[in-house]
Structure formats: C-alpha cells, structure tokens
C-alpha positions as CSV (number, residue, x, y, z in Angstrom):
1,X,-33.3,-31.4,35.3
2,X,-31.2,-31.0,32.8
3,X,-33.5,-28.8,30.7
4,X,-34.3,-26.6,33.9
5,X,-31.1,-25.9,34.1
6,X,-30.4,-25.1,30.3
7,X,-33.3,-22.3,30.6
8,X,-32.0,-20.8,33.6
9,X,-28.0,-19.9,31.9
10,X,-30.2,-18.6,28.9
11,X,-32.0,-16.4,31.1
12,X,-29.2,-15.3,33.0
13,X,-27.4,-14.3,29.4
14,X,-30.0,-12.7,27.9
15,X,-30.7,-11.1,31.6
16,X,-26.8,-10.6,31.4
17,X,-27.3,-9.1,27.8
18,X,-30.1,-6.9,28.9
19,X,-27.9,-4.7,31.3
20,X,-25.4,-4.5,28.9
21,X,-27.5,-2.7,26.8
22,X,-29.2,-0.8,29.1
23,X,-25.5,0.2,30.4
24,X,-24.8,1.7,27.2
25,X,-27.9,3.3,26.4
26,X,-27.1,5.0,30.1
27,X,-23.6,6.1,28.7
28,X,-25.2,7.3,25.5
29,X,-28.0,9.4,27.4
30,X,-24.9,11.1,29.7
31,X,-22.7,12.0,26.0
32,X,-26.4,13.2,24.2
33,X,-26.7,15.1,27.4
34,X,-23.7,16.7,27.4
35,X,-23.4,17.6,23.7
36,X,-27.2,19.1,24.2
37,X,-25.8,21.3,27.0
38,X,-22.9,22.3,25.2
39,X,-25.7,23.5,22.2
40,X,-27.7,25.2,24.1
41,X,-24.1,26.8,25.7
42,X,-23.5,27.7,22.0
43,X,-27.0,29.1,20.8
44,X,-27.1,31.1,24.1
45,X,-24.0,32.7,22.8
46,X,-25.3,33.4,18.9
47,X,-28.7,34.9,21.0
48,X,-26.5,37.4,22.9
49,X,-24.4,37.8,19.7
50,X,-27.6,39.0,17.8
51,X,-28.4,40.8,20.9
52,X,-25.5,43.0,20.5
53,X,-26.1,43.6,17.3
54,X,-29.3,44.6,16.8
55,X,-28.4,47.0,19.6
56,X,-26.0,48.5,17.5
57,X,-28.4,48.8,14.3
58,X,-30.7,50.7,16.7
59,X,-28.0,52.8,18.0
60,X,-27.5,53.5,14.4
61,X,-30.6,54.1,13.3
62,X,-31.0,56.9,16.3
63,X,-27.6,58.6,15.2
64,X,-26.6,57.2,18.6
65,X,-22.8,56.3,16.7
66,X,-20.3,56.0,20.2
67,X,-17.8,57.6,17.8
68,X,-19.5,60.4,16.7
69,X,-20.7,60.9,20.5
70,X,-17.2,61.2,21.7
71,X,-16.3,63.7,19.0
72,X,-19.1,65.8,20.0
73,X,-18.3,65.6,23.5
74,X,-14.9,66.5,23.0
75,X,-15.5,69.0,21.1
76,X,-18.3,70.5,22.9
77,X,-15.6,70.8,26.1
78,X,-13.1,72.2,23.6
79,X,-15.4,75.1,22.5
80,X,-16.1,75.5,26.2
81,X,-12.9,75.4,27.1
82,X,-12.1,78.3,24.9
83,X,-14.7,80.3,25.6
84,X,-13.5,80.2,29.1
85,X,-10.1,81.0,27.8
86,X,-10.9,83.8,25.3
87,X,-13.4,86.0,28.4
C-alpha cells in the first residue's frame, strides 16, 4: 500500500509539474503574440512609408513637383489677373 501510494504523489507532481509548464508556455504564446502584432504594426507602417515615397519619385519623374505646381498656379492667376486689369 505503501508503494501505491508513493506512485500516486509522484504522479500528482509531475501532473503538478506538467501544468506548470504548460502555464508558461501559455504566457509565452500571449507575449510572442503580442510582440508579433506589434511587428506586423511596425512593417505596416515602413510599407505605407515606402508607399509614400515611391509616390513621390513618380510625381517626380512626371514633373508633377507640388511646389512647382503651386508656382504655376499662382502665377498663371497673376498673369490673368493682369490681363484683366490692363483691358
């Protein structure tokens, strides 16, 4: 009887010791999870980044400058503007 009851603490430790692990493999998966969404938050934000700037190159590339588009507006209502003036 003795022995019967020997085997039955060991297999409530290393039943014991099982869900010990098993809760910190749990805990682990929850942090890997978390730092994989905050990744994926972060590469989301380079894509958009490199977005944004290949949409400049091709504004570039098409003489489509916002700068220069502005000046040409303005001046384009300035030359209007004193033609209208001038008659």
């Amino acid at each position: 009887m003795d022995h019967v009851e020997q085997r039955e603490r060991e297999i409530l430790q290393i039943s014991n010791e099982i869900e010990d692990i098993k809760t910190i493999k749990k805990s682990q998966i929850t942090e890997f999870q978390s730092e994989i969404n905050e990744l994926k938050e972060k590469v989301q934000d380079i894509n958009d980044q490199i977005k944004s700037k290949e949409q400049i190159i091709v504004d570039f590339t098409a003489n489509r400058i916002p700068e220069i588009v502005t000046i040409k507006a303005e001046s384009f209502f300035l030359i209007i503007s004193v033609d209208k003036h001038s008659q």
